[in-house]
N, CA, C and O atoms as a DFTB+ gen file, in Angstrom:
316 C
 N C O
     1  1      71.362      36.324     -42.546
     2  2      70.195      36.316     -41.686
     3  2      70.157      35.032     -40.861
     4  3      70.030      35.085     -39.638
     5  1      70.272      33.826     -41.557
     6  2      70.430      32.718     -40.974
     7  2      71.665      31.828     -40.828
     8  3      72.523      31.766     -41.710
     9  1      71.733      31.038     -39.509
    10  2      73.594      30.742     -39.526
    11  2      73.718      29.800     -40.716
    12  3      72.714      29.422     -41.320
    13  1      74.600      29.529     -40.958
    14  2      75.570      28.247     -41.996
    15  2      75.080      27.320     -41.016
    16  3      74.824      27.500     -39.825
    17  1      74.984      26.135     -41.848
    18  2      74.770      24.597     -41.526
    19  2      73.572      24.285     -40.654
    20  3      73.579      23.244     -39.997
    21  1      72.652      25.030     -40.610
    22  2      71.148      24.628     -40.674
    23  2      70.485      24.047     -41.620
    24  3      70.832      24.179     -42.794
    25  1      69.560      23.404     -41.304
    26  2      68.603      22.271     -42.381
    27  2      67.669      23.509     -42.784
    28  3      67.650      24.605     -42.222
    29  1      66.916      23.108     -43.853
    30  2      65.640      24.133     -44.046
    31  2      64.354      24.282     -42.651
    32  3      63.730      25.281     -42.297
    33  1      64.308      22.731     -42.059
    34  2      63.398      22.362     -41.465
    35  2      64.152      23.369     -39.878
    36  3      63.301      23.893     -39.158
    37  1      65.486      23.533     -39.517
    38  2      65.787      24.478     -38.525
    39  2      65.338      25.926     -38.551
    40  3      64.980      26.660     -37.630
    41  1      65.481      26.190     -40.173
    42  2      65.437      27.550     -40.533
    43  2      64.388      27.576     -40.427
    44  3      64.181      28.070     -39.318
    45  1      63.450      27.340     -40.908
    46  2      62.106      27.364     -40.906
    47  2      61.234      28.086     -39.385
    48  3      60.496      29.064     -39.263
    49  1      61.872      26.820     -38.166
    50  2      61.159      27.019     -36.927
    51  2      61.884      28.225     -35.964
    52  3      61.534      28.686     -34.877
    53  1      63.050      28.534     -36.844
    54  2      63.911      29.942     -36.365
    55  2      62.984      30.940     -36.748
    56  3      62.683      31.787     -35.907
    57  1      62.335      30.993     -38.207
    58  2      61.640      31.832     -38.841
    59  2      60.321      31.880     -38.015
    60  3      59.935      33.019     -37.755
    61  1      59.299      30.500     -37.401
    62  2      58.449      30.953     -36.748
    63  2      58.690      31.252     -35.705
    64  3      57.690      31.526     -35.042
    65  1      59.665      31.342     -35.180
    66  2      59.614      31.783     -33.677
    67  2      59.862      33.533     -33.977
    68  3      59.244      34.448     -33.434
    69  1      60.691      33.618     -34.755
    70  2      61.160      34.976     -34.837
    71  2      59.818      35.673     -35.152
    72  3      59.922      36.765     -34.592
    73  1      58.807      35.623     -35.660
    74  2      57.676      35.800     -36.417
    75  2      56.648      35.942     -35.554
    76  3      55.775      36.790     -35.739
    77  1      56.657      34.816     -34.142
    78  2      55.452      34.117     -33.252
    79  2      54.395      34.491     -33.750
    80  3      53.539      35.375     -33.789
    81  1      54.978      32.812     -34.402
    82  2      53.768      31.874     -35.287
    83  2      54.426      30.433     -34.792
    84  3      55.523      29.897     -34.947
    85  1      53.411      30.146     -34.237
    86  2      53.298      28.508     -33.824
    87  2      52.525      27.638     -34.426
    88  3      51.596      28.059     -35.116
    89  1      52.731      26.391     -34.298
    90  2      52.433      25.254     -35.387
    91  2      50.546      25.154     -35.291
    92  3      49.744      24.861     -36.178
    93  1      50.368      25.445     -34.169
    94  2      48.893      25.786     -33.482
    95  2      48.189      26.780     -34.681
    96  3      47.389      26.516     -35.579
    97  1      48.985      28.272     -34.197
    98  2      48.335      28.950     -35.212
    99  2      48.316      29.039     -36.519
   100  3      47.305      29.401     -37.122
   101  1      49.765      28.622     -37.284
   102  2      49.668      27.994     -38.730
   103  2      48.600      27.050     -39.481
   104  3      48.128      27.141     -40.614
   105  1      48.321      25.838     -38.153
   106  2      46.828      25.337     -38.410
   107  2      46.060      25.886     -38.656
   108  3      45.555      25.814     -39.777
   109  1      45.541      26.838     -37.537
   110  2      44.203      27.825     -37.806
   111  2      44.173      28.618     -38.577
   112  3      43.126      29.228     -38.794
   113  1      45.479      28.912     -39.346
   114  2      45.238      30.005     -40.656
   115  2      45.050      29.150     -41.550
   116  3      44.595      29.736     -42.532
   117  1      45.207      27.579     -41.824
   118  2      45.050      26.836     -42.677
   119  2      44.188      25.641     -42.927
   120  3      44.064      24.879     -43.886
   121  1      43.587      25.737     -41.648
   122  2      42.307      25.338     -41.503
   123  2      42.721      23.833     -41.362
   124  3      42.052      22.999     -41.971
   125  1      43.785      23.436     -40.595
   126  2      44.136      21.969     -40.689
   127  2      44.502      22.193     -38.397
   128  3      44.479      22.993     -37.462
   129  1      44.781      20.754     -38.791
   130  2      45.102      20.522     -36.920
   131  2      46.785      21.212     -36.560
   132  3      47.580      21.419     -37.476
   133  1      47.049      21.440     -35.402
   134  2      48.622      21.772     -35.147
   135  2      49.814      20.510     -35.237
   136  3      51.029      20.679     -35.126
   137  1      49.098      19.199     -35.471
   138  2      50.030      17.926     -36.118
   139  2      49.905      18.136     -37.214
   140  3      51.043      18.057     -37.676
   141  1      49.019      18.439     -38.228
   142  2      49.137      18.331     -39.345
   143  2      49.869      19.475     -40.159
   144  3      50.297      19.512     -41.313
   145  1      49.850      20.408     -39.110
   146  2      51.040      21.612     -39.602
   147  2      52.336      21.443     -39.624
   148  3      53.163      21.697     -40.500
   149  1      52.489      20.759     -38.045
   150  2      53.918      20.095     -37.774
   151  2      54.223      19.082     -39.022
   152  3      55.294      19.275     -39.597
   153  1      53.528      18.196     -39.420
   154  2      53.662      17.429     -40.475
   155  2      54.159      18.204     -41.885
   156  3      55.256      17.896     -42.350
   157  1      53.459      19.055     -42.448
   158  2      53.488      19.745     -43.538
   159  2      54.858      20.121     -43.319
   160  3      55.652      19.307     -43.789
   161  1      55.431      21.232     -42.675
   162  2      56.674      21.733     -42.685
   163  2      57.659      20.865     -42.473
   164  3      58.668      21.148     -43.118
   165  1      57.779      19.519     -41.536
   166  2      58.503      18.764     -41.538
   167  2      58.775      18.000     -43.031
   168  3      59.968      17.969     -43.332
   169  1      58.006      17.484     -43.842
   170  2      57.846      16.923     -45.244
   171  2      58.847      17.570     -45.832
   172  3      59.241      18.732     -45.736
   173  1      59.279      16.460     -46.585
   174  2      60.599      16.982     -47.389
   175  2      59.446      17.120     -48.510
   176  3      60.171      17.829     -49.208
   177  1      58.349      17.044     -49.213
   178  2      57.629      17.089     -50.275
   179  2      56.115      17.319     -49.618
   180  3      55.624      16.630     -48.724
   181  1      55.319      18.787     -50.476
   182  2      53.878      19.094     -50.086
   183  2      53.616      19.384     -51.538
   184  3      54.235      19.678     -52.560
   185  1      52.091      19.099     -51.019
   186  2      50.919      19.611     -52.231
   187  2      51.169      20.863     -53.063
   188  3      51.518      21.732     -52.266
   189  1      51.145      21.477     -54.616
   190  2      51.855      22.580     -54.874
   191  2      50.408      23.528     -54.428
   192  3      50.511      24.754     -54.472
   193  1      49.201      22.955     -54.043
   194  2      47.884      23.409     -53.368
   195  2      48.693      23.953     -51.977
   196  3      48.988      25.146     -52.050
   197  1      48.979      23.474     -51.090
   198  2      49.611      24.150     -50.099
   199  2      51.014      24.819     -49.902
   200  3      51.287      25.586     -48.978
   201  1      51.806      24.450     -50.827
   202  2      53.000      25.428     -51.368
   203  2      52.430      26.667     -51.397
   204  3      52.712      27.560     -50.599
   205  1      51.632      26.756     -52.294
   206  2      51.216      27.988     -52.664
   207  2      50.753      28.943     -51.589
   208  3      50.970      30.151     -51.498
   209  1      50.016      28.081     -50.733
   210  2      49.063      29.057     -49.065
   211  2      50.365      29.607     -48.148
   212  3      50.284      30.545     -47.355
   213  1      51.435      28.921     -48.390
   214  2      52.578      29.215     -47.394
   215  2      52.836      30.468     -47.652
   216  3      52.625      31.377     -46.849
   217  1      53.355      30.627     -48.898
   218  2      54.033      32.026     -48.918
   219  2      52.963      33.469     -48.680
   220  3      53.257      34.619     -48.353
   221  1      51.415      32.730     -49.054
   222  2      50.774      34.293     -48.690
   223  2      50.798      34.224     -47.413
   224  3      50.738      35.355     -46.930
   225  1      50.869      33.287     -46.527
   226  2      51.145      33.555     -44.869
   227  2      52.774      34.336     -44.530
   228  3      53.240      34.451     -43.396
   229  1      53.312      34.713     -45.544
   230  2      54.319      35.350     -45.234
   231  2      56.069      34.468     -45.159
   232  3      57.234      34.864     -45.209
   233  1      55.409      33.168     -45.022
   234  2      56.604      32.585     -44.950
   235  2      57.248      32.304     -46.326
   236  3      56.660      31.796     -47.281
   237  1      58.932      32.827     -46.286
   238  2      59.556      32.752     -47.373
   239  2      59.794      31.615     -48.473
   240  3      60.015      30.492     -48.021
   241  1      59.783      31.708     -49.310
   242  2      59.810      30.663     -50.432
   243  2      61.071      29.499     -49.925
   244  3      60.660      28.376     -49.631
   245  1      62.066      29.675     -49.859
   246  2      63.573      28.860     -49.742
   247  2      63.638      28.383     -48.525
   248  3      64.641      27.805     -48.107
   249  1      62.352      28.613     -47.681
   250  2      61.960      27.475     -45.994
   251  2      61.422      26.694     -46.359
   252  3      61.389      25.657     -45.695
   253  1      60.552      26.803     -47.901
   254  2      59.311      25.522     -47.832
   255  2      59.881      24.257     -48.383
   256  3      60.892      24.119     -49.071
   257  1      58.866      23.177     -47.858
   258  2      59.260      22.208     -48.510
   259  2      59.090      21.980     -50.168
   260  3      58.556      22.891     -50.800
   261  1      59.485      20.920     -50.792
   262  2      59.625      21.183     -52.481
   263  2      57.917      20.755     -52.620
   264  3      57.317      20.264     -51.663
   265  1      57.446      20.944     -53.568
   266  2      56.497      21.205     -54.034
   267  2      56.066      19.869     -55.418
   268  3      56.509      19.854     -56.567
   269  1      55.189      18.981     -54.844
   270  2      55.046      18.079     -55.429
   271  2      53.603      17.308     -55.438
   272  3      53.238      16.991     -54.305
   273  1      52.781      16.973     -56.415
   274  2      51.697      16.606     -56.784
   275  2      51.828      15.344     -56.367
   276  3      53.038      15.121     -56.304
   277  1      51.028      14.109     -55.951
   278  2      51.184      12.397     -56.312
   279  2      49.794      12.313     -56.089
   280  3      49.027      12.987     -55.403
   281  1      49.606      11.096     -57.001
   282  2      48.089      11.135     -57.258
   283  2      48.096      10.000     -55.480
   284  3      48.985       9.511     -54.783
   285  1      46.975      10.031     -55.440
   286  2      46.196       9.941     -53.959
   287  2      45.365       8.748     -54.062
   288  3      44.320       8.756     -54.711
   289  1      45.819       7.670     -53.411
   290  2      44.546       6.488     -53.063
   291  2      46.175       5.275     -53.628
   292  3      47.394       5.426     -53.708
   293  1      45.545       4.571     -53.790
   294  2      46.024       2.803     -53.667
   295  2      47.280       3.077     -54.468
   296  3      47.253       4.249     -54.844
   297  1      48.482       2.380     -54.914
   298  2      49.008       2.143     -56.048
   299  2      48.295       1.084     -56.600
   300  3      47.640       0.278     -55.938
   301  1      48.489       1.078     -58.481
   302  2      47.798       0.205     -59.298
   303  2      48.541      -1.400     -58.560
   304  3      49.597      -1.702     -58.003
   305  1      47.762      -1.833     -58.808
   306  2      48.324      -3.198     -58.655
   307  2      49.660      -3.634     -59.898
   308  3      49.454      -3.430     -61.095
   309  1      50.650      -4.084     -59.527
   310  2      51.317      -4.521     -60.728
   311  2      51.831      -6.034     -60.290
   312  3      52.303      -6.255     -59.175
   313  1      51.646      -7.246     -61.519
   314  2      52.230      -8.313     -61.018
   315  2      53.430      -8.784     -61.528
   316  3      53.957      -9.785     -61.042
């Protein structure tokens, strides 16, 4: 389906075009801005909270980025 020696992040925007679904409307199904969509799919690592929203939008599991939790705010201080 897809050529040899593409990145995921090629395959991916092969997949929305083939699809027309733009980074615009991926926002609005996800209730975020069209940078912050562009952002998400570009990420080599997302929320497993938004892992999860991808695939009911149809997009295939082996386009997304890996799927990873990190806790959120400062690192602890260490001296």
């Amino acid at each position: 389906m897809f050529e040899e020696g593409l990145n995921r992040e090629e395959k991916l925007l092969i997949w929305m075009r083939r699809n027309r679904l733009s980074y615009a409307a991926l926002g609005k199904l996800l209730a975020i801005t069209r940078m912050s969509a562009l952002r998400l799919c570009k990420a080599p690592r997302i929320s497993s909270a938004r892992h999860g929203q991808l695939p009911q939008l149809g997009i295939p599991y082996d386009l997304l980025p890996l799927a990873e939790d990190r806790p959120r705010g400062r690192r602890p201080y260490r001296a």
